[in-house]
C-alpha positions, 0 to 999 in steps of 0.5 A, spaced: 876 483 863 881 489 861 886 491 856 890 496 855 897 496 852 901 491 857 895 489 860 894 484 865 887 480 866 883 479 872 878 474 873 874 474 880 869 468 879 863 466 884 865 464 892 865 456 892 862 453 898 868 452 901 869 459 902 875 460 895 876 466 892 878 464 884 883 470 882 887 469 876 891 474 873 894 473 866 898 478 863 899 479 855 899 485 851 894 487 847 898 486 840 903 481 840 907 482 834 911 475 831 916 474 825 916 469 821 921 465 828 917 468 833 914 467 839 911 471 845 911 469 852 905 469 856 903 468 864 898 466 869 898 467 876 893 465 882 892 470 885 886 467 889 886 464 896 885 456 894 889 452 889 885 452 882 885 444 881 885 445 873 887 451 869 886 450 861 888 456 856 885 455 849 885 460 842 878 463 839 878 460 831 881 466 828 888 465 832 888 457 831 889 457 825 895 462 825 897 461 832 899 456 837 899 455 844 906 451 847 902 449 853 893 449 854 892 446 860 895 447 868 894 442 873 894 444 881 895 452 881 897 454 888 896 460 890 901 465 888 903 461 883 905 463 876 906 459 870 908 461 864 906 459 857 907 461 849 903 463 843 908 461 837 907 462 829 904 456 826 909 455 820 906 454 812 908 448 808 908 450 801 911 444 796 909 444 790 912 450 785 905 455 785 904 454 792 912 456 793 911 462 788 904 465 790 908 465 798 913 468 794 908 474 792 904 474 798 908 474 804 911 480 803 904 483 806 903 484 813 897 480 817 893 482 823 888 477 825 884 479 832 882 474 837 882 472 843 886 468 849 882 463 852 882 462 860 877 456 864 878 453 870 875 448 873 875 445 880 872 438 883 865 440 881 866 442 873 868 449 870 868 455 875 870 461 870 871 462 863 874 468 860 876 472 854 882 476 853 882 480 846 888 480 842 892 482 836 896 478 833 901 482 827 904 476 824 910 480 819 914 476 813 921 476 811 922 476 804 923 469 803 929 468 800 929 460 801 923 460 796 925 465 791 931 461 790 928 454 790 923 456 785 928 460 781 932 454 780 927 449 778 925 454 773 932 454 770 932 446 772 926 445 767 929 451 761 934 446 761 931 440 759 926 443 755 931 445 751 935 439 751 928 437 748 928 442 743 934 442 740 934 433 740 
């Protein structure tokens, strides 16, 4: 395994019986930044002389939570084929009024999360390699003018019947 800052990965795993060289190579950066609607696209390629029947892609926990993955599993991976996949930006649901305006606080901060891409495969007789590619993810907010404004308007929503009441 190897990062570097456009870094491809390549995963030599054992000689089968059938005489296979298992030799898959996926290319990520070792830091992917996202915004609030972005997303990054990944690629694996057999580079090995069989075809590879199942190819599986997962996250380590600490991306799962942030990150998610646009498709985990390859099926029939021929030599020289390459398959493309893509790491997105889970969105956060904030409804009530102190999720919204604790959002409004804290999302102007910029969050880096280390982890790691996850690579199996497997062939007829069950898995054949299993990899980690270490990545950072920097996951940059906007200000969120939609919840400032949508807070703001209920704030004035409820001014306004309190003093209705008030003055009644």
């Amino acid at each position: 395994t190897k990062s570097e800052a456009a870094s491809t990965l390549e995963l030599d795993a054992p000689v089968s019986e059938a005489s296979c060289e298992y030799v898959v190579e996926m290319s990520l950066p070792d830091e992917i930044v996202l915004g609030e609607d972005d997303s990054y696209e990944g690629e694996v390629a057999n580079k090995g002389n069989c075809a590879i029947p199942e190819l599986k892609l997962g996250l380590s926990p600490e991306l799962e939570s942030k990150i998610d993955l646009s498709k985990f599993q390859f099926s029939n991976v021929q030599p020289g084929d390459k398959e493309k996949f893509i790491l997105i930006r889970k969105k956060v649901a904030h409804d009530d009024l102190f999720s919204a305006t604790s959002y409004v606080v804290g999302s102007l901060k910029t969050k880096n999360t280390f982890g790691q891409v996850i690579l199996q495969g497997y062939d007829e007789t069950g898995e054949i390699f299993k990899r980690e590619l270490p990545v950072s993810i920097v996951l940059e907010n906007s200000f969120p003018w939609k919840e400032l404004v949508m807070g703001s308007l209920i704030m004035v929503v409820m001014l306004i019947f309190a003093v209705r009441f008030w003055s009644a």
